[in-house]
C-alpha positions in Angstrom: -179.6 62.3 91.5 -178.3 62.1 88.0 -179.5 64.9 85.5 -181.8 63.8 82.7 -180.2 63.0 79.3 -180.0 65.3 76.6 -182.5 65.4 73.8 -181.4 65.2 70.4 -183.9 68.6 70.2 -182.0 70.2 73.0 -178.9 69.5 72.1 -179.4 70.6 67.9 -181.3 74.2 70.0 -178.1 74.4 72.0 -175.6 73.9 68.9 -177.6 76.2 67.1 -177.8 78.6 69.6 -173.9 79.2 69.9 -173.4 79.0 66.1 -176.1 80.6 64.4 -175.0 80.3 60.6 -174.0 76.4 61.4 -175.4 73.8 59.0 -175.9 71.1 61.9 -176.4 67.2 62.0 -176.6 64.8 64.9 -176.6 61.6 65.1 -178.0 59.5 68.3 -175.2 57.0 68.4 -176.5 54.6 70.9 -180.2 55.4 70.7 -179.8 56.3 74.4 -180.1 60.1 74.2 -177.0 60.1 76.1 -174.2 59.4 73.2 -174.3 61.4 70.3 -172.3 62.8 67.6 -172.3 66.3 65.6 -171.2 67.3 62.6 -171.1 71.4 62.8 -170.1 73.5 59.9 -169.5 77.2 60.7 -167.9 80.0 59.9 -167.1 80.6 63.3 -164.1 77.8 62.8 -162.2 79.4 60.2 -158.8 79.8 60.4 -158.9 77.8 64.0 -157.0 74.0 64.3 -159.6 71.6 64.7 -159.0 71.7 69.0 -159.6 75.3 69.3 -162.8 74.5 67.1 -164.1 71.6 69.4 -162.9 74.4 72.7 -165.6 76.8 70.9 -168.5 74.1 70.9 -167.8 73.0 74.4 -168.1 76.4 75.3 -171.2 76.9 73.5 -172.6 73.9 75.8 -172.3 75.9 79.0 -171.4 72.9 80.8 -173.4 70.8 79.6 -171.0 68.1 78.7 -170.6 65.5 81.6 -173.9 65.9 83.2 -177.0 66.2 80.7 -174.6 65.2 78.1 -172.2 62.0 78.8 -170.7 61.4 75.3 -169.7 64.1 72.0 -168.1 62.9 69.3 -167.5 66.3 67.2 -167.0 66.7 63.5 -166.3 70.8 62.9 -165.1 72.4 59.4 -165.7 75.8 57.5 -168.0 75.9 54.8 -166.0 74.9 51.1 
């Protein structure tokens, strides 16, 4: 049986969760609850290239990614 998609609720909680001081959007990119894409600002990225940044949020997903969650396009930065 295939998991139920992500909400854009759960998924924002779940961001949030692993980057506290994040300013957060998401974006429902097929109106499917199944494709979305994040734009995360955090100090939590700073000083990291943009892959070890997108590692950080996957891990914050707790595997998550592939079953609940079929599609991520990621945006990260530091705040200016």
């Amino acid at each position: 049986m295939l998991p139920m998609p992500m909400t854009h609720t759960a998924l924002e909680a779940v961001l949030k969760e692993g980057f506290p001081d994040a300013e957060i959007e998401i974006q429902d990119l097929a109106g499917d609850g199944d494709h979305y894409k994040a734009r995360i600002v955090s100090t939590a990225f700073k000083g990291l290239p943009r892959v070890r940044q997108h590692q950080l949020v996957y891990a914050a997903l707790k595997g998550k990614m592939g079953g609940e969650l079929h599609a991520l396009a990621l945006e990260t930065s530091t705040p200016l």
